[in-house]
DSSP file (Angstrom, degrees, kcal/mol; ACC not computed):
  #  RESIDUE AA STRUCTURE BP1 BP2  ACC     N-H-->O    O-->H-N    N-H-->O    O-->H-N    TCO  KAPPA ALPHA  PHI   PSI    X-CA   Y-CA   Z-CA
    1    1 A X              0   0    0      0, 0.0     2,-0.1     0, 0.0     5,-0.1   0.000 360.0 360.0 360.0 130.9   83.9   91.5   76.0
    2    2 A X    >>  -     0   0    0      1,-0.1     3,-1.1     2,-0.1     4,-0.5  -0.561 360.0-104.4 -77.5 158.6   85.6   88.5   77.8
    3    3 A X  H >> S+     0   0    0      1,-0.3     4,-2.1     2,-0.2     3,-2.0   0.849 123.7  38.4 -14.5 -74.0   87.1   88.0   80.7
    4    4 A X  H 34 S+     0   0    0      1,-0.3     4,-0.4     2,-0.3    -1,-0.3   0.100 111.4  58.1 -76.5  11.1   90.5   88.2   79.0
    5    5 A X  H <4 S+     0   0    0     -3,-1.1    -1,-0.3     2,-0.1    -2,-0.2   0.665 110.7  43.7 -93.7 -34.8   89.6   90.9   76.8
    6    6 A X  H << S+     0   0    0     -3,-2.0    -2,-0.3    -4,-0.5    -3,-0.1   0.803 114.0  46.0 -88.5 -49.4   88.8   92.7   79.8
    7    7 A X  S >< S+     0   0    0     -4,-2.1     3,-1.6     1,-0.2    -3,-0.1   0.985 108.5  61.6 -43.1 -90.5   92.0   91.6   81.7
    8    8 A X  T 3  S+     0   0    0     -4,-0.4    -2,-0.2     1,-0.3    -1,-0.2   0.645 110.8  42.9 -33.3 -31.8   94.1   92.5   78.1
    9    9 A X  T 3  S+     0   0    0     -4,-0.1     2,-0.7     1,-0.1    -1,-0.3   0.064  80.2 133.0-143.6  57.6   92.9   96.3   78.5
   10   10 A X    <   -     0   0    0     -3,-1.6     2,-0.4     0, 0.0    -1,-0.1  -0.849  32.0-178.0 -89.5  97.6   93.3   97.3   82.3
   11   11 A X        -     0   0    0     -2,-0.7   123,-0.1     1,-0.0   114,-0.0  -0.890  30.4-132.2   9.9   3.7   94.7  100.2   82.9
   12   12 A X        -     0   0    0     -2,-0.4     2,-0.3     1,-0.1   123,-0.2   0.412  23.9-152.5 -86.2 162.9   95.8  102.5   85.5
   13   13 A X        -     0   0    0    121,-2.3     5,-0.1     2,-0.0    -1,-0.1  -0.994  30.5-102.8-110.4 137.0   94.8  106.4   85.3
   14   14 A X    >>  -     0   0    0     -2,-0.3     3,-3.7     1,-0.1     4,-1.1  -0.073  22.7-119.3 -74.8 144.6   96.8  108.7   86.8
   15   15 A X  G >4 S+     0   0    0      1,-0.3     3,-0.6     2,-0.2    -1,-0.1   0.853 116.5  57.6 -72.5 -14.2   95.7  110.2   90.1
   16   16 A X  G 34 S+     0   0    0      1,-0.2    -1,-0.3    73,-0.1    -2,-0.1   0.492 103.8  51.5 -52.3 -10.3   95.6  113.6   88.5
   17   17 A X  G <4 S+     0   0    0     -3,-3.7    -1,-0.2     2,-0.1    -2,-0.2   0.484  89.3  98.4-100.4 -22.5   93.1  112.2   85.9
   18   18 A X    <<  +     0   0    0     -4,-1.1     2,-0.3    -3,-0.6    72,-0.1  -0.108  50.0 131.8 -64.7 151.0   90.9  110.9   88.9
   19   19 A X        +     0   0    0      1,-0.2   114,-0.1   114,-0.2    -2,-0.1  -0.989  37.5   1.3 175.3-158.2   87.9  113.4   89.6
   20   20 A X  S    S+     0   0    0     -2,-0.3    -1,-0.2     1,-0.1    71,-0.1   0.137  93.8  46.4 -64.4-169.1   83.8  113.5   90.3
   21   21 A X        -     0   0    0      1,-0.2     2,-0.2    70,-0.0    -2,-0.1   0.837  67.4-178.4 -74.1 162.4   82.0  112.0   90.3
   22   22 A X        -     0   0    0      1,-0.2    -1,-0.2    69,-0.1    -2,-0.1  -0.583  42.0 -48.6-102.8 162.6   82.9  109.1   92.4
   23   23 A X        -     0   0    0     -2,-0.2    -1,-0.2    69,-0.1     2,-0.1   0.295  48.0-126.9 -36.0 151.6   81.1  105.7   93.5
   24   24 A X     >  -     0   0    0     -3,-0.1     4,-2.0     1,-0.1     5,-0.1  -0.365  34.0-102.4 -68.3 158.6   77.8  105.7   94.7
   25   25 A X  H  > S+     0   0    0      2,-0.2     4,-0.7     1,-0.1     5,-0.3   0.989 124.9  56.1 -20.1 -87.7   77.5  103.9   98.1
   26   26 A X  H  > S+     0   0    0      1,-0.2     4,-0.6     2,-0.2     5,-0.3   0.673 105.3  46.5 -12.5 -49.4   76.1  101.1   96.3
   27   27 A X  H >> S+     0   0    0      1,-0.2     4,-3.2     2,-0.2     3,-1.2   0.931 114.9  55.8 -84.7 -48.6   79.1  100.6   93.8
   28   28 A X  H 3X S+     0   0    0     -4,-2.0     4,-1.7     1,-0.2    -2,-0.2   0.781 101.4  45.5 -70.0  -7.1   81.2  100.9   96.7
   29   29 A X  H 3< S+     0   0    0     -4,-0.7    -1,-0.2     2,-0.2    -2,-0.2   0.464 117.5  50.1 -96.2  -4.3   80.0   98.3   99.0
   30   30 A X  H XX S+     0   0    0     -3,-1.2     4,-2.1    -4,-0.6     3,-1.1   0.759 110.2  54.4 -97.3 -35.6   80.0   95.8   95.6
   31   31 A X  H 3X S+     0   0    0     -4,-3.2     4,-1.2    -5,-0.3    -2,-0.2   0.971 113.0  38.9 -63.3 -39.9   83.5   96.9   94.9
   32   32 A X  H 3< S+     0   0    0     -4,-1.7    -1,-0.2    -5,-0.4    -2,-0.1   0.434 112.3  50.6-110.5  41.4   84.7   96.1   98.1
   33   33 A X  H <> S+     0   0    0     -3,-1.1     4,-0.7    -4,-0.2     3,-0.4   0.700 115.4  47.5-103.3 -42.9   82.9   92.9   98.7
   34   34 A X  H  < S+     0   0    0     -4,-2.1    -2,-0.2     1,-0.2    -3,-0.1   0.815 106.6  61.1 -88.9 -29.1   84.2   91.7   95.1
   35   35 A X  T  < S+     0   0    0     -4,-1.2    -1,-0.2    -5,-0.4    87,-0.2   0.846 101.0  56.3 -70.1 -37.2   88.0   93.1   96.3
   36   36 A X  T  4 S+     0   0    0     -3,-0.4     2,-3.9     1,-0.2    -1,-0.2   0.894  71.9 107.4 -86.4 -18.7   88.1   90.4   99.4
   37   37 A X     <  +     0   0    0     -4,-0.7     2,-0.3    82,-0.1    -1,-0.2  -0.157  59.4 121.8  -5.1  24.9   87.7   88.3   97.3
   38   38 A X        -     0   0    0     -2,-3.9    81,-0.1    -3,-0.1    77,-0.0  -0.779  68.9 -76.2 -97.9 133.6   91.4   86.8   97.5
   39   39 A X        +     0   0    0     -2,-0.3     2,-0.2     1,-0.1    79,-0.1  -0.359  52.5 168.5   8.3  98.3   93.8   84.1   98.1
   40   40 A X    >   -     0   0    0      5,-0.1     3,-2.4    75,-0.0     5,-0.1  -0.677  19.0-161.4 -95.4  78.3   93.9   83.9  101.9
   41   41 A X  G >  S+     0   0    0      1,-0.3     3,-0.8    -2,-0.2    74,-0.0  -0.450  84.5   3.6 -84.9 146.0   95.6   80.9  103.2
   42   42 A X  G 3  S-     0   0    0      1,-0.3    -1,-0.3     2,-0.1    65,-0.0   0.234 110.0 -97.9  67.1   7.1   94.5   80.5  106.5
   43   43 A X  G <  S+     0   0    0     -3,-2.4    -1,-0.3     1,-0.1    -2,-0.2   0.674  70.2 151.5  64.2  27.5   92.1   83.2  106.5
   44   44 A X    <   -     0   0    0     -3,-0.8    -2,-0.1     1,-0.1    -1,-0.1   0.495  37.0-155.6 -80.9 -13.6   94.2   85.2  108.0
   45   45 A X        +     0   0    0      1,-0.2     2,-0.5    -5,-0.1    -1,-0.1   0.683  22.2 180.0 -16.8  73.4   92.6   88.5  106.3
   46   46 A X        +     0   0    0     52,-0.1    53,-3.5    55,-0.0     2,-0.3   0.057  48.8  69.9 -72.3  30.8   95.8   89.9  106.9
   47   47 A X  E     -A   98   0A   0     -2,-0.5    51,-0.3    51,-0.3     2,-0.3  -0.967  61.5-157.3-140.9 132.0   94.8   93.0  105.5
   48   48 A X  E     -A   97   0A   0     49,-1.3    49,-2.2    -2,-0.3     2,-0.4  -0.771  18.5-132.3-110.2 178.5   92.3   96.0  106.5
   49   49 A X  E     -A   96   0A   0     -2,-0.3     2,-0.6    47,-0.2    47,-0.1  -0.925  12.4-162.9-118.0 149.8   90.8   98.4  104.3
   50   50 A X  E     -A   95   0A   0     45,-0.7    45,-5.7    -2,-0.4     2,-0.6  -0.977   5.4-159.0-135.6 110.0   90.8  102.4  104.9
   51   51 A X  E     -A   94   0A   0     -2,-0.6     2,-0.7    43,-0.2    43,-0.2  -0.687  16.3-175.2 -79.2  99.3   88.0  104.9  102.8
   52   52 A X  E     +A   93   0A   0     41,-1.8    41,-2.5    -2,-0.6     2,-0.2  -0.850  16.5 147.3-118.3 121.9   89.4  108.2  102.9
   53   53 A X  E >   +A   92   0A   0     -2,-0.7     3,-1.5    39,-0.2     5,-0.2  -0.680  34.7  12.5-133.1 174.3   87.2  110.7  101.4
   54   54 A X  T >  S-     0   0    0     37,-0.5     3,-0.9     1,-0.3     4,-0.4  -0.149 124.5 -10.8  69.3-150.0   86.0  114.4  101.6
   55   55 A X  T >> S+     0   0    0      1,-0.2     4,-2.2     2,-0.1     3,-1.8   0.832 122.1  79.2 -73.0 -23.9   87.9  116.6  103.5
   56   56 A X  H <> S+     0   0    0     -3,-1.5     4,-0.5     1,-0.3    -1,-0.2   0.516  88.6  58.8 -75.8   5.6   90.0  113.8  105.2
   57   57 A X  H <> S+     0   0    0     -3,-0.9     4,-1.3    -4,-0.1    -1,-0.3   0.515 102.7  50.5 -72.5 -20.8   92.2  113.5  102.1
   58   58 A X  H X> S+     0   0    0     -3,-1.8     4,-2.9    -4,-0.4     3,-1.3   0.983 110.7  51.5 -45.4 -72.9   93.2  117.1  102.5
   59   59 A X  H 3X S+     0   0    0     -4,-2.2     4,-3.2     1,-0.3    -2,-0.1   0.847 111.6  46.1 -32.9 -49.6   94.0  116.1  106.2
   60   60 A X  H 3< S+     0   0    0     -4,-0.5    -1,-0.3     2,-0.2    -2,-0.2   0.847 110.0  57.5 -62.6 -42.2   96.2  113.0  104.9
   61   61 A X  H <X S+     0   0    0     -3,-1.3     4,-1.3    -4,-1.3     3,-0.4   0.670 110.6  39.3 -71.2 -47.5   97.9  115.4  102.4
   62   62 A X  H  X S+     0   0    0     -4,-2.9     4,-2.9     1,-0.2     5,-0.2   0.930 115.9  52.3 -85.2 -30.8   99.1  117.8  105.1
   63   63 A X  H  < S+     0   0    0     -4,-3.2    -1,-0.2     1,-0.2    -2,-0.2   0.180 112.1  48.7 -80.8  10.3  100.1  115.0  107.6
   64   64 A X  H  > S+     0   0    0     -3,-0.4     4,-3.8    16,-0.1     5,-0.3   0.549 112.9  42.8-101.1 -47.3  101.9  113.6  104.9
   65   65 A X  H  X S+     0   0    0     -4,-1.3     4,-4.4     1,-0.2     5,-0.4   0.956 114.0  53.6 -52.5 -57.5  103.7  116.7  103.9
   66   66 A X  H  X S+     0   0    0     -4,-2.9     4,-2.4     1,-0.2    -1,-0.2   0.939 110.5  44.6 -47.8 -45.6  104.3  117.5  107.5
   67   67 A X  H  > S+     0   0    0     -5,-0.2     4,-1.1     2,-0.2    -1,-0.2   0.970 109.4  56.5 -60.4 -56.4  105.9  114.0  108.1
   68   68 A X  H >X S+     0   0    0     -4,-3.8     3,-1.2     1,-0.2     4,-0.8   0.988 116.1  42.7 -67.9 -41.1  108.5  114.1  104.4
   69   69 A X  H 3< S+     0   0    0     -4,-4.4    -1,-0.2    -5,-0.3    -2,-0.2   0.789 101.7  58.7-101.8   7.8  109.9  117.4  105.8
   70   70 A X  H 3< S+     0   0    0     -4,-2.4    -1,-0.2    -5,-0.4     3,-0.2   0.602 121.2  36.3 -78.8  -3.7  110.4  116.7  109.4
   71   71 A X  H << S+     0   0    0     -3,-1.2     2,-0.3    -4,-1.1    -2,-0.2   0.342 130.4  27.9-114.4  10.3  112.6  114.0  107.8
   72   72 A X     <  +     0   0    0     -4,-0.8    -1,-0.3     3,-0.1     3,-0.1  -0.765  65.7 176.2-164.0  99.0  114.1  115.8  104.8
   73   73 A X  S    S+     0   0    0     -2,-0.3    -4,-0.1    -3,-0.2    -3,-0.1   0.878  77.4  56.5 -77.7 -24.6  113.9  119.3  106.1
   74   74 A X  S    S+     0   0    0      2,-0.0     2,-0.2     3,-0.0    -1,-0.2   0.662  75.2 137.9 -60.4 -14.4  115.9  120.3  102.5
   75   75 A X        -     0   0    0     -7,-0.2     5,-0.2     1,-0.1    -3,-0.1  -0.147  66.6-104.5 -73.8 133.4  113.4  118.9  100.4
   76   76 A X    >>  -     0   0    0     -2,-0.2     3,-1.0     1,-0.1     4,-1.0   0.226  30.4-125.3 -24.9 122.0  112.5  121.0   97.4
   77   77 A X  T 34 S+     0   0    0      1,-0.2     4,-0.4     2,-0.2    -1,-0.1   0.771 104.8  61.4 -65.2 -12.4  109.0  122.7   98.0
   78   78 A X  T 3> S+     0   0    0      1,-0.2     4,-4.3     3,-0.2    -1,-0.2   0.894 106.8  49.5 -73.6 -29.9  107.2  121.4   94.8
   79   79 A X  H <> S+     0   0    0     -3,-1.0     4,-0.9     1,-0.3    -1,-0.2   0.703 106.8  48.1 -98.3   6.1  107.8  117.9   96.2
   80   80 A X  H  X S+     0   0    0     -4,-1.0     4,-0.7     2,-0.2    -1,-0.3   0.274 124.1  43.5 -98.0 -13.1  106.4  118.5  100.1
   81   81 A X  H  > S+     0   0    0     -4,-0.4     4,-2.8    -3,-0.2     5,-0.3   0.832 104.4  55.9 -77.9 -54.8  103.4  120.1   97.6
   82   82 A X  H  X S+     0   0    0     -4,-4.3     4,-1.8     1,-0.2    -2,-0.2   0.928 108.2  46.1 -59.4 -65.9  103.6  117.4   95.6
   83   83 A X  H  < S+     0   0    0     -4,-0.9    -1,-0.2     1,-0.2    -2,-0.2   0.900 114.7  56.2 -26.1 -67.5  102.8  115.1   99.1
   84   84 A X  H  < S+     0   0    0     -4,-0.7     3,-0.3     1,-0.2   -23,-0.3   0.875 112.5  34.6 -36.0 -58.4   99.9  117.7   99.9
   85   85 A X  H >X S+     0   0    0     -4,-2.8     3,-4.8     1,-0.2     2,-1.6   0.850  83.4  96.1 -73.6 -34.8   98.3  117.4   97.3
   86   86 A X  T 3< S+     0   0    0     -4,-1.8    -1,-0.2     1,-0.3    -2,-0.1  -0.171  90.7  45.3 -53.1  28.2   98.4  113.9   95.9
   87   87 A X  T 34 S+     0   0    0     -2,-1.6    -1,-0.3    -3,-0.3    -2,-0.1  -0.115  89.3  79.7-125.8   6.9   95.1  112.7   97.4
   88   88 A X  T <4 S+     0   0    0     -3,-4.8    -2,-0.1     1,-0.1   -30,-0.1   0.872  83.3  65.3 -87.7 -37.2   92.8  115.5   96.7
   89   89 A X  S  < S+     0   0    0     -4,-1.1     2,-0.8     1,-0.1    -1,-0.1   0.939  83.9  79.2 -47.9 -61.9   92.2  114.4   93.1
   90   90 A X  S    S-     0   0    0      1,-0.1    -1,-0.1   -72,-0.1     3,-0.1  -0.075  75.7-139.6 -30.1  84.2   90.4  111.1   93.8
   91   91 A X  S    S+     0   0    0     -2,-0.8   -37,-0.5     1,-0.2     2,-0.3   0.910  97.0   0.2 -31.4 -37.9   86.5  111.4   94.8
   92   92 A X  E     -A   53   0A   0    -39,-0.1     2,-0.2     2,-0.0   -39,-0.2  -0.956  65.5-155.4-165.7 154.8   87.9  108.4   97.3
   93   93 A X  E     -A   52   0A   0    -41,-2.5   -41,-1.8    -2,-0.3     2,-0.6  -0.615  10.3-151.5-111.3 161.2   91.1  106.6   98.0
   94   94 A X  E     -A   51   0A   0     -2,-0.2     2,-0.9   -43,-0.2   -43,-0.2  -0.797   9.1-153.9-164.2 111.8   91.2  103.0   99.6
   95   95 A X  E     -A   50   0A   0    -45,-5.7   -45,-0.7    -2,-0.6     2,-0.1  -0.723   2.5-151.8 -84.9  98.6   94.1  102.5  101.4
   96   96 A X  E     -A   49   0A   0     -2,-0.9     2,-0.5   -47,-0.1   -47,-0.2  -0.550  18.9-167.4 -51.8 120.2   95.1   98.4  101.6
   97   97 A X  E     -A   48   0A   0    -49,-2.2   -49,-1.3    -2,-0.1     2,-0.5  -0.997  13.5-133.5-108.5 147.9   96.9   98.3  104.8
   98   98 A X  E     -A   47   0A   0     -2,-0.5     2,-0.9   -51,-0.3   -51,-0.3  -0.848  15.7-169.9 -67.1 107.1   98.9   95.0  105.3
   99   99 A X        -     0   0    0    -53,-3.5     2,-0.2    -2,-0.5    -2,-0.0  -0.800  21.4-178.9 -93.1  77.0   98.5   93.4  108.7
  100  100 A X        -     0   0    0     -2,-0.9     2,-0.7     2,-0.0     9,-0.1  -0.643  19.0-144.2-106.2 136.6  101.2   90.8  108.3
  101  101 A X    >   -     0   0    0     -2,-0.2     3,-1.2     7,-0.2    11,-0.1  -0.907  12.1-173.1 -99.5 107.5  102.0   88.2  111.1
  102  102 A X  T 3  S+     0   0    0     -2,-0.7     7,-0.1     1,-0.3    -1,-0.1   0.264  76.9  45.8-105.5  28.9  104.9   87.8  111.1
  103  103 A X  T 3  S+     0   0    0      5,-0.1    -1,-0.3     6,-0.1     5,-0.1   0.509  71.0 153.1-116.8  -2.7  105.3   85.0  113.5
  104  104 A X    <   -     0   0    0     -3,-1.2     5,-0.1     3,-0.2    -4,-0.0   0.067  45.3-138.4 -42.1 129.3  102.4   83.0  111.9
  105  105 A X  S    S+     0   0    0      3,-0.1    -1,-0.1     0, 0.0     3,-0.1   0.393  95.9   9.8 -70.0 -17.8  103.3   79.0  112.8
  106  106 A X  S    S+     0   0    0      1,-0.3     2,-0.1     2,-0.0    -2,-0.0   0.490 110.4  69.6-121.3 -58.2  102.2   78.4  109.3
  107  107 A X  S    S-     0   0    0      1,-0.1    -1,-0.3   -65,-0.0    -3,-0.2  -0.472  73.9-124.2 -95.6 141.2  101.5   81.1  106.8
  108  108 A X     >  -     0   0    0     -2,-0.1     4,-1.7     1,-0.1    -7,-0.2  -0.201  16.6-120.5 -59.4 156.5  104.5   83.0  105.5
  109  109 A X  H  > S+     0   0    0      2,-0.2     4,-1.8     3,-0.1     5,-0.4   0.961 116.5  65.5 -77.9 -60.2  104.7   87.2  105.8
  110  110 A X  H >> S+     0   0    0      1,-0.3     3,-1.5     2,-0.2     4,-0.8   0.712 109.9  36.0 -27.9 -70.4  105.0   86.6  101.7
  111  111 A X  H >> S+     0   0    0      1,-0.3     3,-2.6     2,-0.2     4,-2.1   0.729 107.8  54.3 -60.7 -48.8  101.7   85.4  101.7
  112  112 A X  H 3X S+     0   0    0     -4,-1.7     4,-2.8    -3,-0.3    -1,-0.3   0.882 114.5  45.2 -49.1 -42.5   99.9   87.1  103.9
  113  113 A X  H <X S+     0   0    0     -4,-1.8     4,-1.4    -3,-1.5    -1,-0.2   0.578 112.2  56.2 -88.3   6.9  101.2   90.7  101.9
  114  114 A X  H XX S+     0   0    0     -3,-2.6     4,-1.8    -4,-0.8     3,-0.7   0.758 102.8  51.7 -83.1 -46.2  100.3   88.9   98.4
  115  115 A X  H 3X S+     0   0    0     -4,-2.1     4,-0.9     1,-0.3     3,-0.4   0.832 108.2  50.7 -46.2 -35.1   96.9   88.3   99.6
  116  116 A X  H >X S+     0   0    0     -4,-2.8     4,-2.1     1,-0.2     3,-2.0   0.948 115.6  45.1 -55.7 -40.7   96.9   92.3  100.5
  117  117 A X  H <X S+     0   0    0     -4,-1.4     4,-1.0    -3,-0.7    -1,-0.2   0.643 104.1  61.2 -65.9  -7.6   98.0   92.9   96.8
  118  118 A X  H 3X S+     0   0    0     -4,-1.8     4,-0.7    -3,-0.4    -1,-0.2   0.807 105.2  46.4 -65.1 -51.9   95.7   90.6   95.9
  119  119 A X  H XX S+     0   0    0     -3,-2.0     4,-3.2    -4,-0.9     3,-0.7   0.911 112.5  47.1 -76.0 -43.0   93.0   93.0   97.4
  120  120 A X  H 3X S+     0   0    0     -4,-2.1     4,-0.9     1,-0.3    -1,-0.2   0.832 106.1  58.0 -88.7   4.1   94.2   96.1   95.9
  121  121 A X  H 3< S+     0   0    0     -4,-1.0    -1,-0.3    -5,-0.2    -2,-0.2   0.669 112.0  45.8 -68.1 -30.6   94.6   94.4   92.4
  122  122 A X  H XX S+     0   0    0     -4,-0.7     4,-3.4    -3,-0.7     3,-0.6   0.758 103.3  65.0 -70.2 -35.7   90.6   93.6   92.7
  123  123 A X  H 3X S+     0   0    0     -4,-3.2     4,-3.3     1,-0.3    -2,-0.2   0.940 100.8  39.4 -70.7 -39.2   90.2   96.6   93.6
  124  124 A X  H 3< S+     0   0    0     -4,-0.9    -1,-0.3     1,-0.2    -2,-0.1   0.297 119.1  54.5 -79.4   0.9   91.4   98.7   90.1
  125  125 A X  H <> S+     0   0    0     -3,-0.6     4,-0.8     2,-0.1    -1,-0.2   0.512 106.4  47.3-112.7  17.3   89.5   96.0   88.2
  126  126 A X  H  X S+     0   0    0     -4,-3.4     4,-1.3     2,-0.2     3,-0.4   0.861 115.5  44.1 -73.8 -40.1   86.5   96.5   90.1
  127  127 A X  H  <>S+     0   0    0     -4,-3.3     5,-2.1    -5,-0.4    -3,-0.2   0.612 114.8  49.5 -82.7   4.8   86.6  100.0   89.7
  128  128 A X  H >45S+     0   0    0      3,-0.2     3,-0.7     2,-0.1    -1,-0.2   0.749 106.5  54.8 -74.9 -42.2   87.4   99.4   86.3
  129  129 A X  H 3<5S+     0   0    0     -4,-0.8    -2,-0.2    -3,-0.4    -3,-0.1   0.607 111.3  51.6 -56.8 -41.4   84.4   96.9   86.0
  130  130 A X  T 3<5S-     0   0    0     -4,-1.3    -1,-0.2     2,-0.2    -2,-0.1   0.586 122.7 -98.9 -95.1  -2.8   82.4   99.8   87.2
  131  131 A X  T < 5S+     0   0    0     -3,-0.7     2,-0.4     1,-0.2    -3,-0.2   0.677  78.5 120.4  75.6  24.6   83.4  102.5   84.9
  132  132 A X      < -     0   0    0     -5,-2.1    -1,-0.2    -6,-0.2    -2,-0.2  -0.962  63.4-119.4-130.6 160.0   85.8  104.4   86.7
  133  133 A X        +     0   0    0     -2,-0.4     2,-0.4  -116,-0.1  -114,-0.2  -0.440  43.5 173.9 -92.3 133.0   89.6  105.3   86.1
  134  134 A X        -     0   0    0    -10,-0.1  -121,-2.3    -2,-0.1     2,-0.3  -0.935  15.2-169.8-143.2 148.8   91.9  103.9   89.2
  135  135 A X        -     0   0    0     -2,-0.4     2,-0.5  -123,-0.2  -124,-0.0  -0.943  25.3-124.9-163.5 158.9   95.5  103.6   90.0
  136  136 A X        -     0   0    0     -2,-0.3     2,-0.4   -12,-0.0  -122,-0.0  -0.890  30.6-171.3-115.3  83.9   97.5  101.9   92.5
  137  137 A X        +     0   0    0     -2,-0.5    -2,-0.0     1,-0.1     0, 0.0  -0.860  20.8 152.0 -76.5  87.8   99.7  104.4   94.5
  138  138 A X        +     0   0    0     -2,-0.4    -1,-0.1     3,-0.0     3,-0.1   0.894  14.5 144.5 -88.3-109.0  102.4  103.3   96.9
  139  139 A X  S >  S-     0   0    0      1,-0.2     3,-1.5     2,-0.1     4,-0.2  -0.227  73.4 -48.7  61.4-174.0  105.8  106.0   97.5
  140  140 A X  G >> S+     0   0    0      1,-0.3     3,-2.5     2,-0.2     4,-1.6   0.823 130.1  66.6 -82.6 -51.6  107.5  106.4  100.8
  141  141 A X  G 34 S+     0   0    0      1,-0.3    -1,-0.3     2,-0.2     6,-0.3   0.743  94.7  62.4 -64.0 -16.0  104.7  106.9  103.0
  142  142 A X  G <4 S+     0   0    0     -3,-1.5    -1,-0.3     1,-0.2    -2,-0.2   0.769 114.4  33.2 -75.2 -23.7  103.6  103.4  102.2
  143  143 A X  T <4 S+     0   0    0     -3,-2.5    -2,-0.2    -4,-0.2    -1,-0.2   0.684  95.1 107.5 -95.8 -11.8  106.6  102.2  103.7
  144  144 A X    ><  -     0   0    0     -4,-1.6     3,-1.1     1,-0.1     4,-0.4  -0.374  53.9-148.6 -73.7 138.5  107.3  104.9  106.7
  145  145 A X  G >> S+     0   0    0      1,-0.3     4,-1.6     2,-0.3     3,-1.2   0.927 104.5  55.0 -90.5 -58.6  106.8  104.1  110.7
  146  146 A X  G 34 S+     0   0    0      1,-0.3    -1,-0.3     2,-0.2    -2,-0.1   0.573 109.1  45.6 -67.2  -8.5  106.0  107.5  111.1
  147  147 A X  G <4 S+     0   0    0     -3,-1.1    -1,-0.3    -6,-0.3    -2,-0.3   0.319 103.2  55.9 -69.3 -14.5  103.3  107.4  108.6
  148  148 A X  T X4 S+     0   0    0     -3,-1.2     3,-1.1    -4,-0.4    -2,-0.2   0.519  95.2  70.3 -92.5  -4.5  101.5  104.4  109.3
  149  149 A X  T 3< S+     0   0    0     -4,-1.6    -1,-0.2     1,-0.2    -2,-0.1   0.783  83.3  66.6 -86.6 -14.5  101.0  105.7  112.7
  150  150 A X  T 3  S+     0   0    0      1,-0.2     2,-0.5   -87,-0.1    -1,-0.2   0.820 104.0  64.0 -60.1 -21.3   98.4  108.6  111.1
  151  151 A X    <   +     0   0    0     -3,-1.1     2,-0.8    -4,-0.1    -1,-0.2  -0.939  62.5 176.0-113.1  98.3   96.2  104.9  110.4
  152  152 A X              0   0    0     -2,-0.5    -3,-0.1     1,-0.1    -2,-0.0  -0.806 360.0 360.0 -98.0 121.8   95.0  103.0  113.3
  153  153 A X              0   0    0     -2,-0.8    -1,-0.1  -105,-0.0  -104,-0.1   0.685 360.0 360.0-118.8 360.0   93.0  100.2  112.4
């Protein structure tokens, strides 16, 4: 298969389709050595990465839940389940966070958050590369103050 063959039939899988087993060590420390692997102008590596595995997707699941209905106390219980749940399926998540400076004297905030997309676009075709099923999962919590404080990196 070529490059561009390979490109032509990437994927996502849904995280409900995700399940065991999951990378080895090994496959994960080449997946995410191949993932930095990015556009950085200025080297900024405006980005970190966050393995959440095990029980600590559970954790993420309830502190996420916890979070959507202290700010939408009305919301519909399937979709504060729906919150809960959403990380359990994956054998492991890798959360891109975006470190953007946004005072940088040269490099633009754009650039600095393509380079993060950058990362987590290597990252579904490494694990793709490797044999395993991936998707790239955002929703509210990527954007929310009160959620990024559950990650300090």
């Amino acid at each position: 298969m070529s490059a561009l063959d390979f490109l032509n039939t990437r994927l996502s899988v849904t995280s409900r389709q995700l399940g065991e087993p999951g990378p080895t060590q090994a496959q994960i420390d080449a997946l995410l050595a191949a993932a930095l692997r990015v556009p950085d102008h200025g080297k900024l590596t405006p980005w970190r990465l966050l393995l959440i595995r095990g029980a600590a997707r559970a954790r993420l699941g309830a502190a996420l839940a916890a979070i959507h209905l202290a700010h939408e106390p009305d919301a519909p219980t399937s979709v504060i389940e729906k919150d809960r749940e959403r990380y359990n399926f994956a054998p492991l998540i890798v959360a891109v966070i975006a470190r953007v400076d946004e005072q940088h004297p040269k490099i633009p905030a754009q650039e600095q958050i393509l380079s993060a997309g950058y990362v987590a676009y290597n990252l579904l075709l490494g694990a793709q590369a490797l044999g395993f099923g991936a998707q790239l999962l955002t929703g509210w919590a990527a954007y929310d103050r009160d959620a990024a404080t559950l990650i300090r990196t």
